[in-house]
C-alpha positions as CSV (number, residue, x, y, z in Angstrom):
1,X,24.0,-29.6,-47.8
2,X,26.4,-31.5,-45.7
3,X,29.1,-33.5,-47.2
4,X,30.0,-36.3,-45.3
5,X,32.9,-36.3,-43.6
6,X,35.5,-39.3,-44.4
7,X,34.4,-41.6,-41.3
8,X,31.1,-40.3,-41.4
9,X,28.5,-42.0,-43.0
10,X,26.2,-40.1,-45.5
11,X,23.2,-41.0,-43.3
12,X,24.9,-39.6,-40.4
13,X,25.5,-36.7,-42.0
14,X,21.8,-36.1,-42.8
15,X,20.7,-36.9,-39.6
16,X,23.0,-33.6,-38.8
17,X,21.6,-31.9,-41.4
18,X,18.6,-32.3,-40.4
19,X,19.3,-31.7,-36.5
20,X,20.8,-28.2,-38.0
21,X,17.5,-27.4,-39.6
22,X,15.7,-28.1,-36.9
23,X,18.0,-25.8,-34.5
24,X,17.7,-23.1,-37.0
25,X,14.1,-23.1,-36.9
26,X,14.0,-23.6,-33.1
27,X,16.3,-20.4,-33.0
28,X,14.7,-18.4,-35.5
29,X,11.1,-19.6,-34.0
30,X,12.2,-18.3,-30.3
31,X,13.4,-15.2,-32.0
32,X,10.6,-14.5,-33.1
33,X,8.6,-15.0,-29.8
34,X,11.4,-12.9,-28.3
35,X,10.7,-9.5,-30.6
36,X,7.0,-10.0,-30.0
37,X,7.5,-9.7,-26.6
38,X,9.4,-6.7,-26.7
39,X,7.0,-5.4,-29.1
40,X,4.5,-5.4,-26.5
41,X,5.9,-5.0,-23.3
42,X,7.7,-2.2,-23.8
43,X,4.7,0.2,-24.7
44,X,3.3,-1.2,-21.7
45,X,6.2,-0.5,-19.6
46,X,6.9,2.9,-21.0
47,X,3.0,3.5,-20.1
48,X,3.8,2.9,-16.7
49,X,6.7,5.1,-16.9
50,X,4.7,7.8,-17.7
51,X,2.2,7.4,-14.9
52,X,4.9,7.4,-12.6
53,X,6.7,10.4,-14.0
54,X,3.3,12.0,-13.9
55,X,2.1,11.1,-10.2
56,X,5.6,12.6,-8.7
57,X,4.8,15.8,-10.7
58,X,1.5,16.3,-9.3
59,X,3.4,15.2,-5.9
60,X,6.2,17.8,-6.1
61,X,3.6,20.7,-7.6
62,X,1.7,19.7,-3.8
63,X,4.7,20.2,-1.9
64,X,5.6,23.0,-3.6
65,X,2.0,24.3,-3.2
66,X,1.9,23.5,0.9
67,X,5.1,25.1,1.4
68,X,4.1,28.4,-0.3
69,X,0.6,28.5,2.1
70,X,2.8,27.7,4.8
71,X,4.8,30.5,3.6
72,X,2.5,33.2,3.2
73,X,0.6,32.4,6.4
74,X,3.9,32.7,8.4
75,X,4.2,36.0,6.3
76,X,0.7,36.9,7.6
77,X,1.6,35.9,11.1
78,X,5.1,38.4,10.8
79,X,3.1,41.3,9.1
80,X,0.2,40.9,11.7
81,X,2.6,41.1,14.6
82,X,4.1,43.9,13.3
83,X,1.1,46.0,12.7
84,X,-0.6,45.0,16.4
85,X,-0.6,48.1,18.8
86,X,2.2,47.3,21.5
């Protein structure tokens, strides 16, 4: 509780009182809202993560894949030009 202070009328210092409590409640309320939201956006978000980190593997293991066939068909190219009567 409040104690009023000198000047201020014990009513007065209710009314703060009561303000306080109210801003407490408001804060602890919003909080509260806050770590919900959290809660649940950050699966969400780490889901999302983990589609992406997935797609650019399967986009670097095609890469990867086109260069080696372009690789092995310039190899093919080299060794057939080689081995061609001249």
């Amino acid at each position: 509780m409040l104690k009023p202070l000198g000047v201020l009328p014990k009513a007065l210092a209710e009314a703060l009182e009561g303000l306080l409590i109210i801003l407490f409640e408001m804060s602890a309320t919003l909080i509260k809202y806050l770590l919900v939201l959290i809660k649940s956006t950050f699966p969400v978000i780490f889901e999302h993560l983990l589609k992406l980190i997935i797609a650019v593997f399967l986009i670097v293991i095609r890469v990867i894949t086109w260069l080696i066939n372009g690789l092995v068909k310039l190899l093919n190219r080299l060794f057939r030009a080689t081995q061609e009567p001249s």
